[in-house]
ZAMARGU-4260 file (C-alpha; in steps of 0.2 Angstrom, whole numbers, plus 5000, padded with zeros to 4 digits):
<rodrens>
0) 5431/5124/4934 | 5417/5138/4940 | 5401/5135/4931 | 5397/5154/4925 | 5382/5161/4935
5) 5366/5161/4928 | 5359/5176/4920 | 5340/5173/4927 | 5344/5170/4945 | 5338/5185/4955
10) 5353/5198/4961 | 5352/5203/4979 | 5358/5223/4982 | 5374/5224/4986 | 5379/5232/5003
15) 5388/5248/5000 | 5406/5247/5008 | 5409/5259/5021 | 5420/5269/5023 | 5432/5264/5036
20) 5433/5277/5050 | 5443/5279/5063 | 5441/5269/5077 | 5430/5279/5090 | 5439/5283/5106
25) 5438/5276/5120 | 5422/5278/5131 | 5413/5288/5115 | 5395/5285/5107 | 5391/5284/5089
30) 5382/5298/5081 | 5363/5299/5080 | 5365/5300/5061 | 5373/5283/5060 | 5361/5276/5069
35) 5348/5281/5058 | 5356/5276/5043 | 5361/5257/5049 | 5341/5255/5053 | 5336/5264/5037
40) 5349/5251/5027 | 5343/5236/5037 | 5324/5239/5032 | 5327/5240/5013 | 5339/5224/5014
45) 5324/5215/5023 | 5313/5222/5011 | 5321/5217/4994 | 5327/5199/5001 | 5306/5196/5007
50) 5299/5199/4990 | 5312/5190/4979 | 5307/5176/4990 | 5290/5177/4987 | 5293/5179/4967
55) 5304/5164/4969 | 5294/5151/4979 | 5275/5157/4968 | 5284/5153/4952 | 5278/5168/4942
60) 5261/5178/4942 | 5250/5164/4946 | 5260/5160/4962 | 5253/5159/4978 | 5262/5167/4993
65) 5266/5153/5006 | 5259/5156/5021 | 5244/5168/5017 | 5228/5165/5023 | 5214/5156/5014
70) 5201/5169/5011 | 5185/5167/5020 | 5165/5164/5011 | 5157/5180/5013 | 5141/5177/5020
75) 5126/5175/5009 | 5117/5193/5007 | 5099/5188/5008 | 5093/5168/5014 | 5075/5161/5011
80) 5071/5160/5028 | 5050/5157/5024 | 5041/5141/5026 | 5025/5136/5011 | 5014/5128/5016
85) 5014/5108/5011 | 5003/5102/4996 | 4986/5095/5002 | 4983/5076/5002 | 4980/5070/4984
90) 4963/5060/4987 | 4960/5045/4977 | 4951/5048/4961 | 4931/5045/4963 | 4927/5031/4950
95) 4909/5037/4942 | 4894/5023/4945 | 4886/5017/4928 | 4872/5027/4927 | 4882/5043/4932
100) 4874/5061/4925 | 4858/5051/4918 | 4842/5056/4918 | 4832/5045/4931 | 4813/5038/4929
105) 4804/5024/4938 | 4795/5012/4931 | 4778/5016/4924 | 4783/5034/4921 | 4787/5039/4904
110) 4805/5041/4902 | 4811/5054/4889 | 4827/5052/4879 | 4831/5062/4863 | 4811/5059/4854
115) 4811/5043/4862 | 4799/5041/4875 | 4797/5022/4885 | 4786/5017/4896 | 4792/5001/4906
120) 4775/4991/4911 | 4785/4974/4917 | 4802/4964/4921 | 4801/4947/4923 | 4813/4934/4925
125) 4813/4918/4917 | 4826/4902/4911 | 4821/4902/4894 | 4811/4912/4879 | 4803/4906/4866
130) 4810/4911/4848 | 4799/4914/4831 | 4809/4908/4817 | 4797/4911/4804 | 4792/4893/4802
135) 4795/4887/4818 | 4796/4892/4836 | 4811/4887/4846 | 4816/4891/4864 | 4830/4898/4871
140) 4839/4893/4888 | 4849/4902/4899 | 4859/4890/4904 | 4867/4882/4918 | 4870/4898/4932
145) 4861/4912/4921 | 4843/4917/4919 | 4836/4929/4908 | 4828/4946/4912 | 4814/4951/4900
150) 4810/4970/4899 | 4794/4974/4891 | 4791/4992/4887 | 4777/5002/4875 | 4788/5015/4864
155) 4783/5031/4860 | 4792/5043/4845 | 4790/5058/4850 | 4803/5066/4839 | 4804/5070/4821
160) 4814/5056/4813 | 4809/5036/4813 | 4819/5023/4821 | 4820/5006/4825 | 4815/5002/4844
165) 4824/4984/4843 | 4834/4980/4826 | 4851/4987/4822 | 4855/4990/4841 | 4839/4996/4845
170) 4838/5010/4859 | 4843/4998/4872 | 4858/5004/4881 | 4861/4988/4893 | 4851/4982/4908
175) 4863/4986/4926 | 4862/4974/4939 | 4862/4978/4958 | 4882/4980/4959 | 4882/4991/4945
180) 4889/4977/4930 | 4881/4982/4913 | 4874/4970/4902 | 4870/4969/4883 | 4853/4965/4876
185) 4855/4946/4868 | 4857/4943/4849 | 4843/4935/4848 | 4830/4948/4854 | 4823/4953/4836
190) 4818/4935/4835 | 4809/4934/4852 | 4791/4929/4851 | 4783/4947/4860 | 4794/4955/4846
195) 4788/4947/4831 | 4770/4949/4836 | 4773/4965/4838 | 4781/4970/4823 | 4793/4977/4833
200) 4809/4976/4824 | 4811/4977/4806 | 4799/4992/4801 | 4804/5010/4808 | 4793/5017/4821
205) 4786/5031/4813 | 4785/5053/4823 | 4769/5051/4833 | 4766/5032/4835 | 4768/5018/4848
210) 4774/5001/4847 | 4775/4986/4860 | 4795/4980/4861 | 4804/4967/4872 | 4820/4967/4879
215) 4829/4952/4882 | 4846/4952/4893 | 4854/4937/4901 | 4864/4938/4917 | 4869/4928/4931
220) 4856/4916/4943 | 4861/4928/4959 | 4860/4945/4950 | 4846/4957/4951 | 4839/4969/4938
225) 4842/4984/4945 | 4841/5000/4930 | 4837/4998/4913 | 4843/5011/4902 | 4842/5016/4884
230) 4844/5031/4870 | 4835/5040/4859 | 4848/5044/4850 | 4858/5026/4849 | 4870/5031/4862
235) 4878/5045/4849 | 4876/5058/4859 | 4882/5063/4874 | 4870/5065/4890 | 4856/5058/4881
240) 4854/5043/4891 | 4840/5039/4902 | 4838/5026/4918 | 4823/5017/4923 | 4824/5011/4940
245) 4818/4994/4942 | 4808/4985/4957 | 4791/4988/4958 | 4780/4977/4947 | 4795/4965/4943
250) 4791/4946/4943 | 4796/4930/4939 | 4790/4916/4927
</rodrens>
């Protein structure tokens, strides 16, 4: 049994029949017109039968026709062609010394800082101090590898408010040695001897007056005092410390 033909395949163009003619005589030509017409007929056939295979081998209106070229980038209409400049050498961050933007005196120079104003007479260095307990004296020691470095100053308040020089922190801002390493006045030092005589600690130094204060840091054997620095203003405020450098008129006992 023939299957049936299926409705969806595509249907070529039938040829028409000709018309059967006679048989051209011997040693004649065909006519021009049917010339034409047989060239005419065999384009259109090629014509059809090209695009239903095209239809037929894409697969609807998505297909590709096999066979066509693969289209080609199109250039890019503008291209960056500029060189920038490379980004300059980071350079490694400047570390500030201890005493960096301070205001710098010498010793026996009066050294201004907020309404304090100190003079530094002497800086001695020594293995022990000597302590007044009230009742009793007793003395400190260093200790093995340390020495202490004894600052004595004369205060002035030159501002409008009282303060201590020594107790409660005091002005003192640290004594730096020659490599730059900060160190903080001992715990001690409103019990030093110099100090109590002097009534340096304990009784705020009143706008206009002067008072004798000692100030007492420990540091190791091989260090040497290099700046002493302190604040008028307790180290609150910013820029307000000054620097005393030391040298001149330092001795030891």
């Amino acid at each position: 049994m023939i299957p049936p033909k299926p409705t969806d395949a595509p249907t070529l163009p039938t040829a028409p029949v000709p018309v059967a003619s006679p048989p051209p005589a011997p040693g004649s030509r065909p006519s021009r017109r049917a010339l034409v017409f047989v060239a005419l007929w065999t384009v259109l056939v090629a014509g059809v039968s090209s695009g239903i295979t095209a239809a037929v081998v894409g697969g609807g209106g998505d297909a590709v026709v096999e066979g066509a070229a693969a289209p080609t980038a199109s250039p890019s209409i503008w291209q960056d062609t500029r060189t920038h400049p490379a980004d300059p050498p980071t350079e490694p961050e400047r570390v500030p010394s201890p005493t960096s933007g301070a205001k710098g005196f010498v010793m026996g120079e009066k050294a201004t800082s907020g309404g304090a104003t100190v003079v530094v007479r002497k800086v001695t260095e020594a293995a022990t101090v000597t302590l007044d307990d009230y009742d009793s004296e007793d003395v400190l020691k260093a200790g093995a590898g340390a020495k202490f470095a004894i600052v004595e100053t004369t205060v002035h308040n030159d501002g409008t408010d009282s303060f201590d020089p020594v107790c409660g922190g005091g002005i003192s801002q640290g004594l730096v040695d020659a490599e730059g390493r900060r160190f903080d006045v001992i715990d001690e030092v409103f019990m030093v001897k110099a100090n109590r005589a002097a009534d340096a600690c304990g009784a705020e130094l009143q706008p206009g007056f002067k008072r004798e204060a000692v100030f007492v840091y420990k540091f190791p054997a091989d260090a040497t005092p290099a700046e002493w620095t302190f604040s008028g203003s307790r180290g609150m405020t910013e820029g307000d410390t000054a620097v005393v450098r030391l040298g001149t008129g330092t001795t030891s006992s």
